[in-house]
Structures are given as C-alpha cells and as structure tokens.
C-alpha positions, -999 to 999 in steps of 0.1 A, spaced: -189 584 151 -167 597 122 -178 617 95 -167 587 72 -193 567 91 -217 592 88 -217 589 58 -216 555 54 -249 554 77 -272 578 57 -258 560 27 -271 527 39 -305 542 42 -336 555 22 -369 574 34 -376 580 69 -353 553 81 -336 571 107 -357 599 110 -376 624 88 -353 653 95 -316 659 103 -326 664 137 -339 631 140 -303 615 125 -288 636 151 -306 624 177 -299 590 171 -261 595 167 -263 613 202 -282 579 216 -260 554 203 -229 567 219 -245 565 255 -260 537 269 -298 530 276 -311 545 308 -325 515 323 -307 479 329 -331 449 323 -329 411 338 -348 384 325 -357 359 355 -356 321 356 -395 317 365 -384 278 359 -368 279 391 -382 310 413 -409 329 417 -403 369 398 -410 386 432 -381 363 451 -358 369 424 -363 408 427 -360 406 464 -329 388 461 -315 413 435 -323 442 456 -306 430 482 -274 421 464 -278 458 449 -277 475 482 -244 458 489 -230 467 452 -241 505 464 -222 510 502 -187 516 482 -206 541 454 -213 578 457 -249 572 441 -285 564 458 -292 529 459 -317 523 426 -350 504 427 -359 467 410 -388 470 396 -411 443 376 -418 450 343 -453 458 338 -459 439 308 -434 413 302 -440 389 334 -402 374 338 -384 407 336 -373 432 364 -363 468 352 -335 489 372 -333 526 366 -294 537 356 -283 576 362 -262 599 348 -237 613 324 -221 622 363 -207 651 346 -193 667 376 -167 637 387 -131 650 393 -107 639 369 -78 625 390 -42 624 383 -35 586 379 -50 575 347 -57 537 334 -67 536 298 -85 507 287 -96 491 253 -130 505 241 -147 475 245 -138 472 284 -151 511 283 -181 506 267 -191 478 292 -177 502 322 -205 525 309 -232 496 313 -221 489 351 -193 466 346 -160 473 367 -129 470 349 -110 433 345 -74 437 341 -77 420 304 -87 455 292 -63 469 307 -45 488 281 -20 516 302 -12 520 341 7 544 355 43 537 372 42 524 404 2 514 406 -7 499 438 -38 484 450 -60 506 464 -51 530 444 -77 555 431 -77 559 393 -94 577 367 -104 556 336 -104 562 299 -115 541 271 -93 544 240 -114 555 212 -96 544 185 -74 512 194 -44 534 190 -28 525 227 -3 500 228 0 478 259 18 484 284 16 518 280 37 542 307 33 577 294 0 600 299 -23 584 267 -27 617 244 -47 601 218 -83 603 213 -101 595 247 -133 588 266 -133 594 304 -158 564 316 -154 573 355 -131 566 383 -121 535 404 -101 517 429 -71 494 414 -74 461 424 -42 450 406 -5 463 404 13 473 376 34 449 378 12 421 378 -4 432 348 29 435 330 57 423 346 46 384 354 46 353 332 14 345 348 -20 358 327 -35 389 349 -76 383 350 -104 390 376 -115 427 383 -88 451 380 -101 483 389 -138 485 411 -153 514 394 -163 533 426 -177 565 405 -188 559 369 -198 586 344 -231 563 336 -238 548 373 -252 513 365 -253 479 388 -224 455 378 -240 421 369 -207 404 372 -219 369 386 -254 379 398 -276 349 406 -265 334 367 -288 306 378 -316 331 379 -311 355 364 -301 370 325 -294 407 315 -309 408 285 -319 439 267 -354 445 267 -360 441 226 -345 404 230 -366 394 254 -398 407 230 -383 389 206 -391 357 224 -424 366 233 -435 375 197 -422 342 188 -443 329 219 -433 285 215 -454 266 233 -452 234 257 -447 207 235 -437 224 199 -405 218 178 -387 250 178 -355 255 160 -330 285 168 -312 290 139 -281 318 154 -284 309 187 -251 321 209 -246 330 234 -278 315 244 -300 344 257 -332 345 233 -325 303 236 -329 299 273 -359 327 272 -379 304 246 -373 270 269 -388 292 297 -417 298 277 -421 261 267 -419 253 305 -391 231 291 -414 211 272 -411 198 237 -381 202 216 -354 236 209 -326 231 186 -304 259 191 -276 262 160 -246 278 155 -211 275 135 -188 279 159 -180 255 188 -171 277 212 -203 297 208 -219 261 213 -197 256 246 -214 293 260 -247 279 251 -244 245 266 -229 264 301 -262 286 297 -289 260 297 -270 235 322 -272 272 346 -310 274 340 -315 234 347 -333 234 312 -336 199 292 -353 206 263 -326 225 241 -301 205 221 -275 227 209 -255 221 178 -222 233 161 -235 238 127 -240 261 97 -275 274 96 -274 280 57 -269 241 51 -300 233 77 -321 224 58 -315 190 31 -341 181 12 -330 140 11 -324 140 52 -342 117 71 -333 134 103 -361 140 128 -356 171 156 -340 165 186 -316 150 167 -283 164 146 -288 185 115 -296 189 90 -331 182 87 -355 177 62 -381 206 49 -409 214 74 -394 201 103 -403 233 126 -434 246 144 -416 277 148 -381 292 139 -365 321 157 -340 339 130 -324 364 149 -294 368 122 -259 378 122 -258 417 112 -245 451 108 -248 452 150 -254 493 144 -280 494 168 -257 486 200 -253 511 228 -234 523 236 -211 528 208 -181 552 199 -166 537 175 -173 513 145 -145 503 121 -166 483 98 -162 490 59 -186 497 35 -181 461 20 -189 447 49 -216 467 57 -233 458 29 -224 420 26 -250 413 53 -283 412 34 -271 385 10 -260 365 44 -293 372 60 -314 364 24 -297 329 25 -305 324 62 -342 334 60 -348 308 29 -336 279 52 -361 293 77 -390 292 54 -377 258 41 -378 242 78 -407 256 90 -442 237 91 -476 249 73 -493 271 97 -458 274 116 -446 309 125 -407 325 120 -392 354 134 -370 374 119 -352 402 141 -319 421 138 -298 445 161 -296 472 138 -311 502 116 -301 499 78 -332 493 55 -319 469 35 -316 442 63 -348 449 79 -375 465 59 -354 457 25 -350 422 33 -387 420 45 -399 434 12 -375 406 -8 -390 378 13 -427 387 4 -418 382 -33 -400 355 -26 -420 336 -8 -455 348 -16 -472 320 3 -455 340 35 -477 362 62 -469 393 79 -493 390 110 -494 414 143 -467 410 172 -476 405 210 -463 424 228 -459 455 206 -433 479 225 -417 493 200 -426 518 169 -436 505 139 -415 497 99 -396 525 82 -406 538 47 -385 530 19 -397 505 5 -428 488 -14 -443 477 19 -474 495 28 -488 512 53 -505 482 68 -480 459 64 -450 484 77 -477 486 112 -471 450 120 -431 452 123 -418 464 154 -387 492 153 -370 501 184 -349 533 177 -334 551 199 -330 581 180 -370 586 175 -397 608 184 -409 580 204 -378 578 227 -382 617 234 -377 633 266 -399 608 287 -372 580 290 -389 542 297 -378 509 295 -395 501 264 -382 535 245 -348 542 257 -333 506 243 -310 494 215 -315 498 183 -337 468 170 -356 454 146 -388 425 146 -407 409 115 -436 379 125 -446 355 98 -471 328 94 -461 304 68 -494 296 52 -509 266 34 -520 277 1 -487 279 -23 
C-alpha cells in the first residue's frame, strides 16, 4: 500500500478503528497484503452428508498435492459452524528459487495465485520468447497495471514474485492466434502461499466461502418457511448458504442490478438443486414502493413489510479483502459509499416485517460505513434493535462513535490486523476484514 493510501486509510477512520496504537495499523497493513492462513468451504448439507463431502475433498486434495513440493494438508470440520470444512494453507515459501523464465501476470490473477489458484492464460500479461509447454516458469504479479500485453522484454517495473509453475500454453498461442487463449495457463507447481486450487471442485457441493460470509448467514439464521429477501445478492454465495438454512423451504428473493450478476446467481442455485430463491435483475434502492401490490416470490418491487428477514450485505469500500497490494480507489470514491449504503439500509427497514430481523454486514474497516452508519440508523430509525449475534467469532464494534459500550459488544469485527488475530493463527481470527450489525425491527414506533 502507498503512502497516498495510507493516508487515505487513517484519514477514513476515528478512535480505535484500526488499532489503538501504530503498531496495531501496522499490523493490519502487513495482513492485508497476504492472504488468510486457512481456506474455508461451505458444504451443500442439501445434498450430502458434511463427513462425505470432506472425504471426497480430501481425496481430490491428495491428487492436487503429487505434482507440489508441499505435505498434503488436512480437511477439517469446523468446530462450530456445522456445513463448513477448514484447510490449513502454508507459507510465505521464502526459500523458492527464482528461475530465469519469467511470466508476469495482472495483479488480480496474482492475487488469486496466492489463494491457491493456478494461473489461466487470461492473466497472462508477459511470456518470454519461445515459451513452450512444459516449460518451468517463475511468476510475478504486476503491482501497478503498468505492463502492457504481450510483453517480450524482462518486466522491470514494480513486482510481486507469487511462485513458480509449469506453462501449459505457448507464447504463441497466447499472442499470435486469432483464437481467444483461456483454460489454465501455467500449473503453479511451487507457490509462495501453498494453498489447494478450487478450480471446479465438487461446485455441486461445495462453496469456498470465506469464513465471515458464512457467519453472516448464520446470524441472519432464516428459517423453513420465512420470506427472506437478499437485497445485493451476486454472485450468490451468502444466497445459496441462507436456502440451505431454510432446507429450501419458504421464499428467498435474491436482488441485484446487473444481469449478468443475476446469470452467476441463477447458475449457482441450479448447481445446489435449490428451488426456493427467485433471483431478480433489479435496483435494491427502488425495492421498496409504497403503492405495489406485489406479493414475494414474485417481481419487485414490493410493498412495505414484505420481509421476515433481509440480508444487506452492501456494496463497499472492499478494504478488507486479502490479500491485497494494491488499491487505486480515490478518496471520492472512498467516501461516496456511506450515502449508497444509508439509502440501501432505509429500503431494508422499509421491507422488513414487525418483529422481522436485518443484517447489515460489509467487507471492510472504515468507521463511517460500519460503526458510522450503525450509529445514523439508530437515530434514524429509533424503533430499530441492536440484539446479540449467534455465532459470535469475531471481536466486537470500534469506538468512534456515540455507540456505547453495550451496544458496540453486540456487533461483530473481524480484523485482521488485531490483537485478537495475534500470533495464534485460527480460522475464525486470521480472516478478511469484516464487518456484522443484527437488528430486530420492533413494534412500538
């Protein structure tokens, strides 16, 4: 991270948000640029039982493993969420030889290289002359989008060495053909973060899913038979994960603007065999009209109190994604989300029921679009509950704001950059950065 964005970070923040010292800010920049040390799967107990699965997965593990210089890790089941199975990554391999023949890819490509994905020739940025299959490569991810592609000469911008490989793919046919070059491109063989690749693994049963999401749906916890709207639902993970929990009974609306978001939604649920979610290309800040006559499962919008519960996992700053070298978003931006997200959570408390409960969460760490927005929606809508989450993995609110001590103890803070995280590395400490808020809409206005 720049200093620019350094900046920009502590100036989006107030109190104790990141940490109560230097150190602690620190600490969290050091987290964010490597990934979490443990890879999580959410399993389809619809269709299988959560031992099979993890025997299954296991199996197709020690396969993954024969071609890597790394022991084969354990799948494990999570002791406290019941359809999720925990495998233990390793590294920064700091001791891997840097080899002559260097492929540089985009950073996004790099970044998912240190997560356990191998390389697909679409990220491709730069091969070397005369690349041949079989060929063993090092691999870079280009830091700052600066190569061109197509590149021939050694890359002497700004790098990140992300591990080394086998080419799958010629230069020529990822430059030289009319034809579009996709599939794997380079099997990493030797990766600075060694992780499994999830590339196709049982997608009828299984979902990697970082572990906050999956809370996420638990503290929202629908039940068989309730009508529960999704308000930002691609690409469908925290959407599938609350049908499971319904046993695929009752009603799921799952919402979002675009239609190709929709399309990865749709493919998602058809996967999982689920038949209660009806998925919509819509606006979510329009769900809500107060003249509709509308009734859920049908097309929005819908009128007021439609909604046992809401799930409003909204569209934000994304600065608690790992890993994470580099971040090109301006300040403007940065701090047009809370306005986005303020509109958002009043169609939530529009559409939701008396006694009904809404979750708010986010994927990052600025105060104003967690605690801040939190603090705005309690003197907004007064008639609104803050009430404990189940399961509680996580720490608890920041300081900042006019919440108090009780109130900040029922939201739920995963940062990776806290005391909590520490030395002792678990699945439930060494996540993203994320952020949960349960309400109960109560009766009394």
């Amino acid at each position: 991270m720049s200093d620019v964005q350094r900046g920009r970070a502590r100036g989006t923040c107030k109190g104790n948000e990141l940490s109560e010292s230097e150190e602690g800010f620190c600490s969290l920049l050091k987290s964010l640029a490597t990934p979490p040390s443990f890879t999580v799967l959410r399993v389809n107990t619809q269709l299988e039982h959560r031992d099979v699965i993890q025997h299954q997965v296991q199996e197709i593990i020690k396969k993954q493993y024969e071609g890597r210089k790394r022991p084969v890790p354990g799948v494990e089941c999570h002791p406290l969420l019941p359809d999720v199975l925990v495998i233990p990554n390793s590294g920064p391999h700091v001791d891997l030889e840097k080899l002559k023949l260097e492929v540089i890819v985009d950073v996004t490509c790099g970044m998912a290289v240190m997560r356990g994905a191998d390389v697909f020739a679409q990220g491709i940025m730069g091969a070397p002359v005369g690349m041949h299959v079989g060929d063993k490569v090092s691999v870079y991810a280009d830091v700052d989008g600066t190569c061109r592609r197509g590149l021939v000469k050694q890359f002497q911008e700004r790098k990140l060495f992300v591990g080394n490989g086998v080419a799958q793919i010629t230069r020529e046919a990822l430059y030289c053909t009319e034809e579009k070059a996709s599939g794997v491109g380079i099997n990493m063989t030797e990766a600075l973060y060694s992780a499994p690749s999830l590339s196709n693994i049982l997608p009828n049963l299984v979902f990697a899913q970082n572990l906050p999401s999956v809370v996420c749906g638990c503290v929202l916890n629908p039940q068989p038979g309730d009508t529960v709207l999704d308000m930002c639902a691609a690409p469908g993970g925290k959407t599938t994960h609350l049908a499971t929990l319904m046993n695929d009974q009752g009603i799921l609306v799952a919402l979002d603007k675009a239609r190709q978001k929709i399309d990865k939604i749709l493919t998602n649920t058809a996967r999982w065999k689920l038949h209660c979610v009806h998925s919509y290309a819509f606006d979510s800040t329009k769900a809500c009209e107060l003249k509709s006559t509308t009734v859920p499962p049908d097309p929005p919008p819908y009128p007021p109190e439609s909604f046992n519960r809401v799930l409003l996992d909204a569209p934000c700053s994304a600065l608690g994604q790992r890993p994470s070298v580099r971040n090109k978003m301006s300040l403007k931006e940065l701090k047009s989300y809370p306005a986005y997200q303020r509109t958002l959570f009043a169609q939530a408390v529009k559409l939701l029921k008396p006694e009904g409960i809404l979750v708010y969460s986010t994927c990052t760490f600025t105060l104003d679009e967690n605690e801040g927005l939190m603090e705005w929606a309690l003197t907004e809508f007064p008639f609104l509950q803050l009430v404990r989450q189940d399961p509680h993995l996580g720490g608890v609110g920041s300081r900042g704001t006019s919440l108090t001590a009780e109130q900040l103890q029922l939201l739920q803070r995963f940062d990776p950059g806290s005391p909590l995280s520490g030395t002792d590395k678990t699945p439930d400490n060494d996540t993203i950065g994320f952020f949960i808020a349960k309400f109960v809409k109560n009766t009394t206005r």
